[in-house]
MISE-786870 format. One line per field, with one value per residue (C-alpha): residue number from 0; residue in three letters; x, y, z. Coordinates in Angstrom, 3 decimals, always signed. Each point is the difference from the previous one (the first is absolute). Example, Ala and Ser with C-alpha at 12.3 -4.5 7.8 and 13.67 -1.06 7.14 Angstrom:
! residues 2
resi 0,1
resn ALA,SER
xx +12.300,+1.370
yy -4.500,+3.440
zz +7.800,-0.660
//
This chain:
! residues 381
resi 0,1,2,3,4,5,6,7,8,9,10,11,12,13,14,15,16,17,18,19,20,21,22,23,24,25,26,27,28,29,30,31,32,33,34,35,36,37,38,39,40,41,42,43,44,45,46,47,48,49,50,51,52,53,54,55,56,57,58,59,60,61,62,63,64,65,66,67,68,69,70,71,72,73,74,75,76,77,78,79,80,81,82,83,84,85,86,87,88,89,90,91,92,93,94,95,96,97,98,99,100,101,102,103,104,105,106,107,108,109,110,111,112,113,114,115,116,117,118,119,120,121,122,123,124,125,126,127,128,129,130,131,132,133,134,135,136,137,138,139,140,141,142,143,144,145,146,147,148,149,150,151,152,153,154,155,156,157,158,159,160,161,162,163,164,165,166,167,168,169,170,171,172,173,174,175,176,177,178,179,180,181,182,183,184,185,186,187,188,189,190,191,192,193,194,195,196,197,198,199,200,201,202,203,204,205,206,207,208,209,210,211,212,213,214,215,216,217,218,219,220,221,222,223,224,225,226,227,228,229,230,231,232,233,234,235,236,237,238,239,240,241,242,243,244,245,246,247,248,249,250,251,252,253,254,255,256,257,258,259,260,261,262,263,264,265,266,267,268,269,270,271,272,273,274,275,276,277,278,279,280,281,282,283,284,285,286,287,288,289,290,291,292,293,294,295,296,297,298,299,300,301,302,303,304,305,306,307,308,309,310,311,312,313,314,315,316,317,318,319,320,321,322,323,324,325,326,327,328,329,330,331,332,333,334,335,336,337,338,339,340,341,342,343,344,345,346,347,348,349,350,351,352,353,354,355,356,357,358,359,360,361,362,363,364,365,366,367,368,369,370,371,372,373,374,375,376,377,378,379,380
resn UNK,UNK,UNK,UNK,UNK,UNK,UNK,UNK,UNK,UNK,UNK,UNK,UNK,UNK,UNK,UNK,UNK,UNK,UNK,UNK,UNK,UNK,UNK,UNK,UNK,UNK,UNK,UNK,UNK,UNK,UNK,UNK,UNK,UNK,UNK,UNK,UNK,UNK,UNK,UNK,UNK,UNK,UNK,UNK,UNK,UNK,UNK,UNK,UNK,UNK,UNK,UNK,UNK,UNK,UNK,UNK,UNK,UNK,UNK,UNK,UNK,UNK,UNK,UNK,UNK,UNK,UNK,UNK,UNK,UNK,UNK,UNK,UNK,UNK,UNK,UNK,UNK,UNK,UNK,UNK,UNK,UNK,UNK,UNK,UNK,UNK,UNK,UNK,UNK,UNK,UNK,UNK,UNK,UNK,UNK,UNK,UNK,UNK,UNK,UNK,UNK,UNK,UNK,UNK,UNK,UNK,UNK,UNK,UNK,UNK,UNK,UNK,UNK,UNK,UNK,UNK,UNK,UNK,UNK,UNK,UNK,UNK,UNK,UNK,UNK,UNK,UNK,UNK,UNK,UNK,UNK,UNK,UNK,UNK,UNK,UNK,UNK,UNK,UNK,UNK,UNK,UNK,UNK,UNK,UNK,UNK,UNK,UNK,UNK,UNK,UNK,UNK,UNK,UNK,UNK,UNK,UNK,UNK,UNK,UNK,UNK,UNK,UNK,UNK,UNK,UNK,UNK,UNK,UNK,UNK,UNK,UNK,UNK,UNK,UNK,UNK,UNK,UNK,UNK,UNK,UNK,UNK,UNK,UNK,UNK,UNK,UNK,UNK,UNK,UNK,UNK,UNK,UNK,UNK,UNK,UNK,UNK,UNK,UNK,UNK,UNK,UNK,UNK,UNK,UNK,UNK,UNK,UNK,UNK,UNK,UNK,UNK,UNK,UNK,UNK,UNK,UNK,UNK,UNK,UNK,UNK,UNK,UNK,UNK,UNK,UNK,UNK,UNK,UNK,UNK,UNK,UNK,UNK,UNK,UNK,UNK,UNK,UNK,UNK,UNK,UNK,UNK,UNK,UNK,UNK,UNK,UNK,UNK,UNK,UNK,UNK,UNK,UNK,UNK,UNK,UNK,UNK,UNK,UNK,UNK,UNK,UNK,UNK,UNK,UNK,UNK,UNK,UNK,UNK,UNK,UNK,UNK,UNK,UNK,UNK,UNK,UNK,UNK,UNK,UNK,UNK,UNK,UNK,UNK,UNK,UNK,UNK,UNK,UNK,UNK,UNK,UNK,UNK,UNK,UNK,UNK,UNK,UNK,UNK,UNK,UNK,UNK,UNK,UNK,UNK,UNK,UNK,UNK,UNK,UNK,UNK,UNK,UNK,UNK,UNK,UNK,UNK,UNK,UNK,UNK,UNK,UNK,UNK,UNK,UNK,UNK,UNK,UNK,UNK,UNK,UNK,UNK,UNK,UNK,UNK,UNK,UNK,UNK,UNK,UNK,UNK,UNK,UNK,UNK,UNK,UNK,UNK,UNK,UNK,UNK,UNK,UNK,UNK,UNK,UNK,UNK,UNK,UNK,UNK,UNK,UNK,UNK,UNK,UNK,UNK,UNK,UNK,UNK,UNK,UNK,UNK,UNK,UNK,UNK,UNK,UNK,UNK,UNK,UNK,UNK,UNK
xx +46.159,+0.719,-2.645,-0.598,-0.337,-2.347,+0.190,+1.197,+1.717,+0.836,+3.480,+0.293,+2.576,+3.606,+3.429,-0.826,-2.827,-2.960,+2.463,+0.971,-3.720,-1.013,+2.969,-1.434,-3.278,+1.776,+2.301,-3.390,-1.661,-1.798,+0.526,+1.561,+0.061,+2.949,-0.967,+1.936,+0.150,+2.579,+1.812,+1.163,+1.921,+3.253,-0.064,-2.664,+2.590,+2.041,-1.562,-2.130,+2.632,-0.529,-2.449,-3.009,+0.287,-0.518,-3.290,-1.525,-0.640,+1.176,-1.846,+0.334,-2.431,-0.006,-3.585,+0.140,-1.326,-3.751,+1.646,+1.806,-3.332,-1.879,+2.807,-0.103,-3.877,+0.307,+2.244,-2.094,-2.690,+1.655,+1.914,-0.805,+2.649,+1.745,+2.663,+1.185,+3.237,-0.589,-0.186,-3.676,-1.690,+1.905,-1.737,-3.434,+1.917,+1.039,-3.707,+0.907,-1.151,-2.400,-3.363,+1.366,+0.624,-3.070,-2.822,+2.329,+0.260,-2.093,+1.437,+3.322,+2.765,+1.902,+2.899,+2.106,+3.062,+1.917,+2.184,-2.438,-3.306,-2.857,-1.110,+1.636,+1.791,+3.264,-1.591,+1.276,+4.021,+2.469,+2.066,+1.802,+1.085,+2.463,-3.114,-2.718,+2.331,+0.468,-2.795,-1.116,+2.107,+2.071,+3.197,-0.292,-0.280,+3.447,+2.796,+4.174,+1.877,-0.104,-3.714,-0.009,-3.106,+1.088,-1.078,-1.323,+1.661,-3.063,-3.445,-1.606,-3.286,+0.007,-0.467,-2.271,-2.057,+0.409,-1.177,-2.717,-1.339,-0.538,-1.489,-2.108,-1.090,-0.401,-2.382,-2.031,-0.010,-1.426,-2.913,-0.512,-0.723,-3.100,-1.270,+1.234,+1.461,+3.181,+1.310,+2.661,+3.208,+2.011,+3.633,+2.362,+3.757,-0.391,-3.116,+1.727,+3.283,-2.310,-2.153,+3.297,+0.593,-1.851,+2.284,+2.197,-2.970,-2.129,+3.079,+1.699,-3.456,-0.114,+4.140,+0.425,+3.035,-0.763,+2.850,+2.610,-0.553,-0.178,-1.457,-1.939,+3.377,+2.668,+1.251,+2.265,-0.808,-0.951,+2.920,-2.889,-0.554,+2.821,+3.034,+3.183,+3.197,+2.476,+3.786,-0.119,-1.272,-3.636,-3.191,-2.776,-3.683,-0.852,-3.861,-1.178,-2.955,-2.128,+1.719,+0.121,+2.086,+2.403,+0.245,+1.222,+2.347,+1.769,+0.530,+1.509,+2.127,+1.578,-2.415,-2.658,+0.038,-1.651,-3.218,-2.182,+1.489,-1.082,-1.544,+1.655,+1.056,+2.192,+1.976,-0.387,+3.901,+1.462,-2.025,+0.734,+3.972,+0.435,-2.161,+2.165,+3.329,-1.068,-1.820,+3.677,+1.921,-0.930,-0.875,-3.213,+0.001,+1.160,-3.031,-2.133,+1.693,-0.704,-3.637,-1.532,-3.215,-3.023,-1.095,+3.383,-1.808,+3.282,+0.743,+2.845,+0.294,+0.152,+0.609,-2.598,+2.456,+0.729,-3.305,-0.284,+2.540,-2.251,-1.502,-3.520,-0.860,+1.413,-2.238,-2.668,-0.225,+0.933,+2.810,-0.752,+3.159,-1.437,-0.441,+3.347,+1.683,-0.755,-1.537,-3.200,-2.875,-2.299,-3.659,-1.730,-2.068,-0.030,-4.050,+0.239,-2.727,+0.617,+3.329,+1.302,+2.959,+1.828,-0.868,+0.758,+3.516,+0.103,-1.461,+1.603,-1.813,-2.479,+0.128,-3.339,-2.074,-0.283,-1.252,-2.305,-1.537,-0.438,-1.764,-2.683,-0.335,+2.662,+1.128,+3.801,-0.784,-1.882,+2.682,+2.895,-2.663,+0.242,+3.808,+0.339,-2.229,+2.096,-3.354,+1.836,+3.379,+1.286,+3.219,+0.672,+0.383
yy -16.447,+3.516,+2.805,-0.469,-3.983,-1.223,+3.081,-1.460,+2.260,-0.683,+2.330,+0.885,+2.918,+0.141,+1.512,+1.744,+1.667,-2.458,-2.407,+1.755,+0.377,-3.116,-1.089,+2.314,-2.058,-3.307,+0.752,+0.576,-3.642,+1.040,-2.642,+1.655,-2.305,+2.013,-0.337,+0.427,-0.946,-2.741,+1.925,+2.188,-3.006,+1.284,+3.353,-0.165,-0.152,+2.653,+3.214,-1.683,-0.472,-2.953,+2.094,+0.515,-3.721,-1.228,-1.757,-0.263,-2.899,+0.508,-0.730,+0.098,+0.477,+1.425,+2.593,+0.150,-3.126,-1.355,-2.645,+2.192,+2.425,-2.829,-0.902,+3.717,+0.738,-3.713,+2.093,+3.087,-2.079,-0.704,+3.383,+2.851,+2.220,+0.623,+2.327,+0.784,+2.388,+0.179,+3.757,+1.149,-2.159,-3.107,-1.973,+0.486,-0.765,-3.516,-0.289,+0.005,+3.910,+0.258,-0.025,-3.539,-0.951,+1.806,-2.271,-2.969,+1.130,+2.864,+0.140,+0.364,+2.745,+1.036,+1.938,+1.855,+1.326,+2.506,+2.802,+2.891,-1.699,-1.395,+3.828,+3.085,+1.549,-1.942,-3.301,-2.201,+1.989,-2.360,+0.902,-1.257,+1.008,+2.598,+1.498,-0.142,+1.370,+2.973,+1.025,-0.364,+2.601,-2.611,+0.080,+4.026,-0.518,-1.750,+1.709,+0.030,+2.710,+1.067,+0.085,-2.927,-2.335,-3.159,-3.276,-2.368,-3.712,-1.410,+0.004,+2.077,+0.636,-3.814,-0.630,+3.257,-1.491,-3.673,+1.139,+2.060,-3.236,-2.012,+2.877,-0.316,-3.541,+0.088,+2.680,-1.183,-3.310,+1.975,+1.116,-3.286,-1.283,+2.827,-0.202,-3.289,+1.429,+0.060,+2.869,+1.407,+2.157,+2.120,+0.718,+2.067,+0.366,+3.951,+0.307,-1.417,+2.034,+3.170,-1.323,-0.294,+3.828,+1.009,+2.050,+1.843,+0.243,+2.848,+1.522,+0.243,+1.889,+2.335,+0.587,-1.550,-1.200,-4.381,-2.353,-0.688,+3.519,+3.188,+1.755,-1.452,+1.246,-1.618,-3.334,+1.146,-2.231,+1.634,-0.530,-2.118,-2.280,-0.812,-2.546,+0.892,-2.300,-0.864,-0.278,-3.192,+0.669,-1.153,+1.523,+0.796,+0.757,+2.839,+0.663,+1.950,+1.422,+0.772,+3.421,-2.397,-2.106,+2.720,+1.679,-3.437,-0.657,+3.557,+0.186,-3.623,+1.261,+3.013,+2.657,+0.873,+3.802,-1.857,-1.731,+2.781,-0.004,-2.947,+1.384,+3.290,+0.383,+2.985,-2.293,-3.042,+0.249,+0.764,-3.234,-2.163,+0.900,-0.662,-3.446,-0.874,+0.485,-1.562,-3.046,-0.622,+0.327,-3.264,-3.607,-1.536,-2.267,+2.323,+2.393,-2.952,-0.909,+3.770,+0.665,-3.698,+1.657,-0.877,+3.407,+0.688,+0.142,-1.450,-3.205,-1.479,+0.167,-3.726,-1.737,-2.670,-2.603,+0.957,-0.658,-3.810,+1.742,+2.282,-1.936,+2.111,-1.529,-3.501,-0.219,+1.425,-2.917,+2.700,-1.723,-3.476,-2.196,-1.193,-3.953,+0.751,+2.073,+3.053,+2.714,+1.324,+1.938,-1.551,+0.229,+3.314,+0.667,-1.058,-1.705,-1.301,-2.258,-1.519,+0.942,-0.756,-1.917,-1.641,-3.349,-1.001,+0.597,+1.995,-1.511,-1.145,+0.635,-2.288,-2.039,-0.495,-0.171,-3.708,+0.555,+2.563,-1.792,-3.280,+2.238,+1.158,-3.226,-0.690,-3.697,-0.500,-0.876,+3.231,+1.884,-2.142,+0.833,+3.849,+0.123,-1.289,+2.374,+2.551,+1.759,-0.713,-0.652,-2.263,+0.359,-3.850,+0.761
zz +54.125,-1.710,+0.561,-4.061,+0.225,-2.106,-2.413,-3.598,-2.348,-3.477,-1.476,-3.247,+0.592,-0.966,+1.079,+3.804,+0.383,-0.161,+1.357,+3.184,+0.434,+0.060,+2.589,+2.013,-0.031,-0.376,+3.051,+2.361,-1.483,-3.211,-2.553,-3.167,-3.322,-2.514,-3.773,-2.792,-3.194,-1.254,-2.103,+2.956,+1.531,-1.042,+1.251,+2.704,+2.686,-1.358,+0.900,+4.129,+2.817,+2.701,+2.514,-2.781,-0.811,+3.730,+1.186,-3.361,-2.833,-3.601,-3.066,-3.928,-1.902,-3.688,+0.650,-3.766,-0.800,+0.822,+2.416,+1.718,+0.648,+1.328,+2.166,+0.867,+0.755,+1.995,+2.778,-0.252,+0.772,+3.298,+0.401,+2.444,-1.850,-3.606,-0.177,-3.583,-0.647,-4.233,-0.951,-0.585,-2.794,-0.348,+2.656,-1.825,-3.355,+1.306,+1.182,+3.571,+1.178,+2.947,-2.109,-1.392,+3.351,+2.159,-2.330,+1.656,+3.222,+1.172,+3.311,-1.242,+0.878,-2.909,+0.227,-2.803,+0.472,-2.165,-0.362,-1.061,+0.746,-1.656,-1.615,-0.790,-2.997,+1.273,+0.970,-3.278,+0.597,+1.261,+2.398,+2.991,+3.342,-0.966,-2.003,+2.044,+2.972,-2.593,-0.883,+3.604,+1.612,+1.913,-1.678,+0.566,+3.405,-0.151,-0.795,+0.066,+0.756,-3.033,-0.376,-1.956,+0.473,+1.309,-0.990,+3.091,-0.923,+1.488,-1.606,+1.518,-2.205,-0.405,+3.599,+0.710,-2.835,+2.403,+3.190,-1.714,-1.621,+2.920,+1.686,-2.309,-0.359,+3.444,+0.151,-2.962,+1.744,+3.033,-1.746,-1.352,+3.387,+0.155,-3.391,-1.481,-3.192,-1.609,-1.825,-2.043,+1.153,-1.824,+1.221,-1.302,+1.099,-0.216,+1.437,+2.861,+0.119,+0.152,+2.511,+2.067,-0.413,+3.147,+1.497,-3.387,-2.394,+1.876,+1.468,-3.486,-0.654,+2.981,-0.168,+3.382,+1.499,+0.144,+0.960,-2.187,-1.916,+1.641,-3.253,-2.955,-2.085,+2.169,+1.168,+3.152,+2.892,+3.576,+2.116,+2.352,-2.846,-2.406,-0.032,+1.272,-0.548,+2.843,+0.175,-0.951,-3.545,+1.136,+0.495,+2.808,-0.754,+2.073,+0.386,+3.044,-1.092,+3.153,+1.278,+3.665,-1.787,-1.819,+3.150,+1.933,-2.778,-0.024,+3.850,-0.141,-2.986,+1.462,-1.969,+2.046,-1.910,-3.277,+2.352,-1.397,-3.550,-1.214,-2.893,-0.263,-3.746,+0.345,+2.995,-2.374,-1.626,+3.530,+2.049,-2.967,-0.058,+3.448,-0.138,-2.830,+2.026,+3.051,-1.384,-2.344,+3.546,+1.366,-1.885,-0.494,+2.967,+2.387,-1.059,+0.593,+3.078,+1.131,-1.483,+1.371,+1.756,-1.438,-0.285,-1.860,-3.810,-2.142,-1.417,-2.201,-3.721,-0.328,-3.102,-1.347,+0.241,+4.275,+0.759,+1.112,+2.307,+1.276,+3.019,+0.416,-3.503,+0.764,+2.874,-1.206,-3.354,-2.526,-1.680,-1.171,-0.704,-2.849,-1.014,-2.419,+2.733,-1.371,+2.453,-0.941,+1.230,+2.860,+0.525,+1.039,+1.516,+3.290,+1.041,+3.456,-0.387,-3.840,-0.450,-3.756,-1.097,-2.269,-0.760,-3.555,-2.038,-3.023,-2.727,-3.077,-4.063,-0.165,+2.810,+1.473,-3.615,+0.477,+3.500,-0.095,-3.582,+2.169,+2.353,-2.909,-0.513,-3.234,-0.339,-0.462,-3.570,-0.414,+1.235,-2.198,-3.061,+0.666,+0.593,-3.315,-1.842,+2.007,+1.930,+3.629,+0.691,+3.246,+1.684,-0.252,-4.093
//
């Protein structure tokens, strides 16, 4: 029993974002039917990984044809939730938009997920991560050395755009518990990046000094919060913050004269030469060996691939072998009372349509008669 048992969800997102979302409900008990259309079978698979096809069912349906509505507005009928990822318009073009669906199911949350959101002079512009990160400011907050913006190699507007959903559809759900209506959510990925710009948006405003970027024009770290490599040709994360915590951290490094430098910009060059040179003295683990108090604010650069070594996530459920062997992420987060899980395996194209149609009350010979008129498709052929 998940905290969202009960709750029934139907998917009709692609790719990551809507997907990811929707694990996030599945993983906590909410029953999430994927649907897709048949012709997608091919390449379906191509562009989800394993995690955003856990605890769910899978579906084909072709929503273009009459059949395949009815089959559609039979779920909604039953649904708590639709989540749609189609850019702004397409969903009412196939006759499956939230008006279609509201005179259905009044009570229904409907969620749409895009890039630029549902209005706005750039709402029908494609664009993925690398775009909407752009436009955003993040990629200007992340630079090389030579001030070029760097490009994240995980999705980070996709997953913004995620965890923004099911906030979401959680707190519409929560007023549907006072008023007893559904209504309609509009997320966008960059709505959701800039939302995350708490801290850099108003200081890049009022030319303060944030983390990460002493001046609105620069990206030099503070020597308290920057990445230094070791002799070993790996790195440390180095984050002291609180001036308690710089202060502990020079005294046990020999420097107690930079304690009330931290964020001294004419010292900056000088602390950040001598940080360099005695960080590259020693190797990773012996700097780990030596800065192992809790209040010691550093941790490894690890690689993705080290972390089923890492035994604080191990312990803690974050990496899931995986039913192939594969690691991937666990289930977060953490309810002591209806903790989530994983329960099902991903899902493969198409291979609970004959299920869930049983379940709406299809005969076998129903089902056989849409297969061949190609309005569902079933994993057994």
């Amino acid at each position: 029993m998940g905290a969202l048992d009960g709750l029934r969800v139907l998917d009709l997102s692609r790719l990551l974002p809507g997907p990811f979302c929707t694990t996030l409900l599945a993983d906590h008990g909410a029953s999430v039917t994927v649907l897709e259309g048949p012709r997608f079978r091919n390449e379906s698979l191509l562009g989800t990984v394993q995690m955003t096809r856990r605890n769910k069912r899978h579906i084909a349906v072709d929503l273009s044809s009459d059949e395949g509505k009815e089959i559609f507005f039979k779920l909604v009928a039953e649904s708590d939730v639709v989540i749609e990822g189609y850019r702004p318009g397409v969903a009412e073009r196939l006759g499956v938009g939230y008006q279609s669906v509201r005179t259905r199911n009044p009570r229904i949350i409907y969620c749409s997920l895009s890039g630029y959101g549902q209005t706005g002079p750039l709402a029908q512009k494609a664009g993925h991560d690398l775009n909407l990160m752009a436009i955003t400011g993040i990629l200007d907050l992340m630079r090389d050395k030579d001030r070029f913006p760097i490009m994240p190699n995980f999705a980070v507007a996709g997953l913004a755009g995620s965890l923004y959903a099911a906030f979401g559809i959680l707190a519409a759900l929560a007023a549907r518990e006072r008023t007893g209506k559904g209504q309609y959510i509009d997320v966008s990925m960059t709505d959701s990046l800039i939302s995350m710009l708490a801290i850099p948006l108003p200081a890049s405003f009022l030319n303060q000094p944030f983390p990460g970027r002493p001046a609105v024009d620069s990206t030099e770290w503070f020597p308290c919060y920057r990445v230094y490599e070791t002799s070993d040709g790996k790195y440390l994360s180095v984050g002291p913050l609180e001036p308690h915590l710089w202060v502990d951290l020079c005294n046990k490094l020999g420097c107690p004269e930079y304690a009330k430098a931290q964020y001294d910009i004419s010292r900056r060059e000088e602390m950040e030469s001598y940080m360099e040179a005695l960080f590259g003295s020693r190797t990773l683990e012996e700097w780990l060996e030596e800065l192992n108090d809790p209040n010691d604010c550093v941790a490894p650069v690890n690689r993705v691939r080290d972390l089923p070594q890492e035994s604080h996530f191990m312990e803690r459920g974050m990496i899931h072998p995986g039913d192939d062997g594969v690691p991937q992420p666990g289930v977060t987060p953490k309810l002591s009372e209806t903790p989530g899980g994983i329960q099902r395996p991903p899902y493969s194209f198409g291979e609970h349509t004959r299920e869930v149609l049983q379940e709406l009350g299809y005969s076998d010979q129903d089902i056989d008669t849409l297969k061949e008129r190609l309005v569902v498709w079933c994993s057994e052929g």
